[in-house]
C-alpha positions in Angstrom: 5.1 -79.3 7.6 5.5 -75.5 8.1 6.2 -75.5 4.2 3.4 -77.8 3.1 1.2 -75.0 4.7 2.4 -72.3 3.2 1.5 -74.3 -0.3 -1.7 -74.6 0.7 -2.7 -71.4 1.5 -0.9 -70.3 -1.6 -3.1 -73.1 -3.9 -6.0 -72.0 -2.3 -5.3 -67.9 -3.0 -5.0 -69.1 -6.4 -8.2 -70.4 -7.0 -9.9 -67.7 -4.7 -8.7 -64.9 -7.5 -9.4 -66.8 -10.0 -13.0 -67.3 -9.1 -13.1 -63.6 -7.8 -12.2 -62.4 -11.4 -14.4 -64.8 -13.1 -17.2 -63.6 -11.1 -16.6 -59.8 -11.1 -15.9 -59.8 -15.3 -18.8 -61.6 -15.9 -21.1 -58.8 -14.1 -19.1 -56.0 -14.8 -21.1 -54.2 -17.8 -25.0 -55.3 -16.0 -24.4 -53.8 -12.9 -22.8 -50.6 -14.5 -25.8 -50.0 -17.0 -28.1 -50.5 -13.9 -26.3 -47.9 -11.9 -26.1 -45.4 -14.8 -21.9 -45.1 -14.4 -19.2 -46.2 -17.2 -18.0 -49.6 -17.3 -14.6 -47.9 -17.0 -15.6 -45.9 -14.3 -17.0 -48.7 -12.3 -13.7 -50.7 -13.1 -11.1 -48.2 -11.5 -13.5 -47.5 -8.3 -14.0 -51.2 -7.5 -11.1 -53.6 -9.8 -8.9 -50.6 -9.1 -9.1 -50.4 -5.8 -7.0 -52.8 -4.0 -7.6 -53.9 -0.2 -5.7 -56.7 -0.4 -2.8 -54.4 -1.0 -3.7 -52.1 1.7 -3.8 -55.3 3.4 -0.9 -56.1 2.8 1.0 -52.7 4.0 -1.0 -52.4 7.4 0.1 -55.7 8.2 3.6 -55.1 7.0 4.5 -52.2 9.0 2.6 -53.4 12.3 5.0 -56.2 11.9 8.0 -54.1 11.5 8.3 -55.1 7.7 8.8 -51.9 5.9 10.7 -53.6 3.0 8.0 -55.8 2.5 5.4 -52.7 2.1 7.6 -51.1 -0.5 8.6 -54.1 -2.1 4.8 -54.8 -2.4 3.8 -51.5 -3.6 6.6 -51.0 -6.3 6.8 -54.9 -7.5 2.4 -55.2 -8.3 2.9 -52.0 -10.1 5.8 -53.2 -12.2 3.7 -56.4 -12.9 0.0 -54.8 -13.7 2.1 -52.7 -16.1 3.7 -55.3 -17.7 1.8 -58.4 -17.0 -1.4 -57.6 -16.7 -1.5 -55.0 -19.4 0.7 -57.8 -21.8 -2.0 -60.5 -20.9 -4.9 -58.7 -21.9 -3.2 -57.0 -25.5 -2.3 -60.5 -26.0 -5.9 -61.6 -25.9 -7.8 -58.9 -27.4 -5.9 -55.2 -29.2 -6.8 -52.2 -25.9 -8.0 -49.5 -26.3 -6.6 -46.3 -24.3 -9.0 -44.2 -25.1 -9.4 -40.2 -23.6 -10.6 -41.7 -20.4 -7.4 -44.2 -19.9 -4.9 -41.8 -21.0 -6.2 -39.1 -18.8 -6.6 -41.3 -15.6 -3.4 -42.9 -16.9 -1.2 -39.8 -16.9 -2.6 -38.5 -13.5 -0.9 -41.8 -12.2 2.4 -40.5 -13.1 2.8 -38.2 -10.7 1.3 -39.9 -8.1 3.9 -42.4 -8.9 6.5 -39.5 -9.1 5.3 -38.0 -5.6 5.4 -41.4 -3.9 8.7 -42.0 -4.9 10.2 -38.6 -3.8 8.7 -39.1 -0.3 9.8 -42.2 0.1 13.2 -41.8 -1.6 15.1 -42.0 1.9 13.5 -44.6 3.1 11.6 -43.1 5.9 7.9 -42.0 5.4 6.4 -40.5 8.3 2.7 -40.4 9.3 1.5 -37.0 7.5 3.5 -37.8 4.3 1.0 -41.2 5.0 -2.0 -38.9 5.2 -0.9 -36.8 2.1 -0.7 -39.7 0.2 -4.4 -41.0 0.8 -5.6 -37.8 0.7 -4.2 -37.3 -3.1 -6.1 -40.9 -3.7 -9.0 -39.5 -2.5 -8.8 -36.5 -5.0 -8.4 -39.1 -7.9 -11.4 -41.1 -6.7 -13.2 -37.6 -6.8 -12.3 -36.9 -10.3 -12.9 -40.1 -11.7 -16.4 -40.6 -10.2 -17.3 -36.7 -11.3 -15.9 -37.0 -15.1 -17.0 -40.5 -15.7 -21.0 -40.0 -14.0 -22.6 -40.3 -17.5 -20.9 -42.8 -20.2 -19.0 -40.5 -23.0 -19.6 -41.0 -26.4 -16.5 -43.5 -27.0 -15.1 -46.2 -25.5 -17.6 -48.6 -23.4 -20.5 -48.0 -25.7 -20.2 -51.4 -26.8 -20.4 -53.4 -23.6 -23.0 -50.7 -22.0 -25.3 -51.0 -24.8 -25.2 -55.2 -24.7 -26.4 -54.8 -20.9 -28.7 -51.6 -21.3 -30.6 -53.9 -24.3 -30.4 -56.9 -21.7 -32.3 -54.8 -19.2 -34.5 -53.2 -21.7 -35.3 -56.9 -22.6 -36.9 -57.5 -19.2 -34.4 -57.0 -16.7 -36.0 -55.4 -13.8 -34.4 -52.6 -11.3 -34.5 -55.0 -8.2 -31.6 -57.4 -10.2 -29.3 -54.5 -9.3 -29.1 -55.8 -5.9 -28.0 -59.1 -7.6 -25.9 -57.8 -10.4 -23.9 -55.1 -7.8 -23.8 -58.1 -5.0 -22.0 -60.9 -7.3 -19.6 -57.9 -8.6 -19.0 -57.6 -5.0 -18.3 -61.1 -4.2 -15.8 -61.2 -7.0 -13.7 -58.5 -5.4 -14.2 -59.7 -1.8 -13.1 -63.3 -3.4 -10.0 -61.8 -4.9 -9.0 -60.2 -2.0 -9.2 -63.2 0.4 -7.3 -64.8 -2.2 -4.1 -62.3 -2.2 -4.5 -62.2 1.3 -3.8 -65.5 1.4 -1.5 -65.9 -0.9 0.8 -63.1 1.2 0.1 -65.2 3.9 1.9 -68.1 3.1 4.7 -66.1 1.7 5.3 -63.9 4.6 7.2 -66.0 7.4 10.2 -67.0 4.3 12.5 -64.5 5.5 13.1 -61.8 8.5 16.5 -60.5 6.6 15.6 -56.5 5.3 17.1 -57.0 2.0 15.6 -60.3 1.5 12.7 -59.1 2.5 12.9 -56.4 -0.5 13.5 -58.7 -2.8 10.7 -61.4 -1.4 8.3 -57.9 -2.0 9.5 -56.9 -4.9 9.2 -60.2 -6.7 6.9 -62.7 -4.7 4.7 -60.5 -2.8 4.4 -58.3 -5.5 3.6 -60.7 -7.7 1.3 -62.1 -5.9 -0.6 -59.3 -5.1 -1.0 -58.4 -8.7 -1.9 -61.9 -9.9 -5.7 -61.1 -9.9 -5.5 -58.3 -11.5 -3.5 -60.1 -14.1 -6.6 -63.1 -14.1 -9.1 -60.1 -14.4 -7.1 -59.0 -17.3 -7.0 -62.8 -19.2 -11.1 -62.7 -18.1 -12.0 -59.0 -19.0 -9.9 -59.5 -22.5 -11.5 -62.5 -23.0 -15.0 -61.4 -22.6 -14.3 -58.3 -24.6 -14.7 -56.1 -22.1 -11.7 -54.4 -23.4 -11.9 -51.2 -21.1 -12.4 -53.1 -17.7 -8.2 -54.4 -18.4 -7.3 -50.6 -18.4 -9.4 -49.3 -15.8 -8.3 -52.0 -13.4 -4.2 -51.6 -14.0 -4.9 -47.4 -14.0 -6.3 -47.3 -10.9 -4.4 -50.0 -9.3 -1.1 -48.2 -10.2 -2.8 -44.5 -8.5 -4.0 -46.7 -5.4 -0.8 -48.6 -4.4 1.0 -46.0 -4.3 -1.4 -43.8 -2.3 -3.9 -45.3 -0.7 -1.6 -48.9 0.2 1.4 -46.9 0.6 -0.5 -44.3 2.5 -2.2 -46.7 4.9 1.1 -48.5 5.5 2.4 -45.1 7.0 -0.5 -43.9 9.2 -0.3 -47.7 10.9 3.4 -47.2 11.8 6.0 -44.8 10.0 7.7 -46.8 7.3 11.4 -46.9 7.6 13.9 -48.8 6.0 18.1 -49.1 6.8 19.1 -49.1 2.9 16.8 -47.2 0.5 18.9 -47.0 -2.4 18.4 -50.8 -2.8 14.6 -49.1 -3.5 16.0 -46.3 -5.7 16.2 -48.6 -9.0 12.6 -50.6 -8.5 11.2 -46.7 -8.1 12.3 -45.3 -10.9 11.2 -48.7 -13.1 7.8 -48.3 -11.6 7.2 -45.4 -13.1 9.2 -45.8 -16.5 6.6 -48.7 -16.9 3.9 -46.5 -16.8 5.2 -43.9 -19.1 6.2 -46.2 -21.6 2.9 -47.7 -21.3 1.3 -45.1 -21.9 3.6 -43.6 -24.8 3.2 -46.3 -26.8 -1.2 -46.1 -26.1 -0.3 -42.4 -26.8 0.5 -43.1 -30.5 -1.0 -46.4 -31.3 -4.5 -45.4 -29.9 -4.3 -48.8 -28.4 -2.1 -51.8 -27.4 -1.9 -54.1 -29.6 -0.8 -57.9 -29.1 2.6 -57.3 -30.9 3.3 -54.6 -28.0 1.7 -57.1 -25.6 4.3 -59.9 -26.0 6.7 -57.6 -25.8 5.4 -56.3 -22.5 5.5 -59.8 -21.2 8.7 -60.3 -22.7 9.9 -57.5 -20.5 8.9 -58.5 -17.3 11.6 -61.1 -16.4 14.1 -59.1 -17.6 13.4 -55.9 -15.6 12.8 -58.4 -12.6 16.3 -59.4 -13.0 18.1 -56.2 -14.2 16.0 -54.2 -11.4 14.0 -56.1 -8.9 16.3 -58.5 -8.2 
């Protein structure tokens, strides 16, 4: 019975984020036109933002689940980078543009500085406060550099929705348009949420508990951003893929991890068992972004191959 619930609430997560990212793709370029702000920009403030993750922390360490919270953190950044990012190449050739590969490389060292401080396995309340406080800084860059669209990159999608409006759209649909892009993230949050729900009371064991985060949770807590990515690709808005992985990378592991502190320091008995996931989080990353670096993109041969990955750096390093 107890299992049959946990399925459930699992099945029903599932369809909640796939809903959520069908609603907030679809509604994605209108509502930025309407506000005067990038697609991409729009993308990393609200698709890269991730409650459910912070979520997911908060509740972790209340509960005395510290490997859960890093396993959480470090396993959705290793799948965004690999699955999320492989799913939308796959789909449709992204573009990492001066936008993505600037946003992109300030997530390296925020992945960097989260590791250090949390390489012993304790992080205490103000390294929790310096964290969200460096998240807050990357919100404030983002939203100051990407006010007014540049001359590359979303033109494509912004012009569709700024001709839609010039068409006889009106300025009271932004309420609408910035509403149902709302719903779509508060969709694919209840869904996470509930899919950590029904994967939480598996194990009390610390180590298994790592691994359930690294692997399940994790997982789990990236899956919509991997169903935006098959949605975003899909429509061809190309830049929304990138946006959302780029800032879900910089707001795990500041804002979630962050969080996850300030509610109750976050100590673990065995770091080291941490040590390898860390350093793979932010090898994905880099290698990512190398290989946008020189292509100018990522194309679906580099895609596969990302997805290809992903198993086998769950079971030579998550696992």
């Amino acid at each position: 019975m107890h299992l049959a619930v946990e399925l459930v609430s699992i099945l029903a997560g599932v369809g909640l984020i796939v809903f959520g990212a069908e609603t907030f793709a679809e509604h994605l370029s209108a509502a930025s036109a309407r506000l005067g702000v990038t697609t991409f920009a729009l993308a990393v403030l609200l698709a890269g933002a991730e409650p459910e993750e912070l979520a997911t922390t908060v509740t972790a360490s209340l509960r005395h689940s510290a490997a859960i919270a890093y396993g959480d953190v470090i396993g959705a950044n290793i799948a965004m980078c690999l699955v999320a990012l492989g799913v939308g190449a796959v789909i449709a050739p992204l573009p990492f543009r001066g936008s993505a590969l600037r946003y992109g490389l300030l997530g390296l060292p925020l992945g960097a500085v989260a590791a250090g401080l949390a390489w012993r396995g304790h992080l205490a309340r103000w390294e929790g406060g310096l964290l969200v406080g460096l998240y807050v800084a990357y919100v404030g860059t983002i939203w100051i550099t990407e006010r007014r669209p540049p001359s590359l990159g979303e033109a494509a999608e912004l012009d569709e929705a700024i001709e839609a409006l010039g068409e006889g759209g009106t300025p009271s649909r932004l309420g609408r348009e910035m509403g149902l892009v709302l719903l779509g993230v508060a969709a694919t949050i209840g869904g996470a949420v509930l899919l950590v729900d029904g994967a939480k009371g598996l194990t009390h064991v610390e180590s298994t508990q790592t691994r359930l985060g690294l692997i399940l949770v994790g997982f789990a807590t990236a899956f919509e951003l991997v169903v935006l990515a098959w949605s975003s690709a899909r429509r061809g808005i190309s830049e929304a893929v990138v946006a959302g992985v780029v800032g879900s990378f910089a707001y795990n592991v500041t804002m979630s991890l962050g969080a996850g502190a300030l509610a109750r320091p976050l100590r673990i008995t065995n770091p080291t068992q941490l040590h390898g996931p860390w350093v793979a989080m932010v090898v994905c990353l880099a290698v990512v972004l190398a290989l946008a670096g020189l292509l100018r993109r990522l194309p679906r041969p580099v895609g596969g191959a990302l997805l290809i990955a992903y198993p086998l750096v769950a079971w030579l390093v998550l696992g």
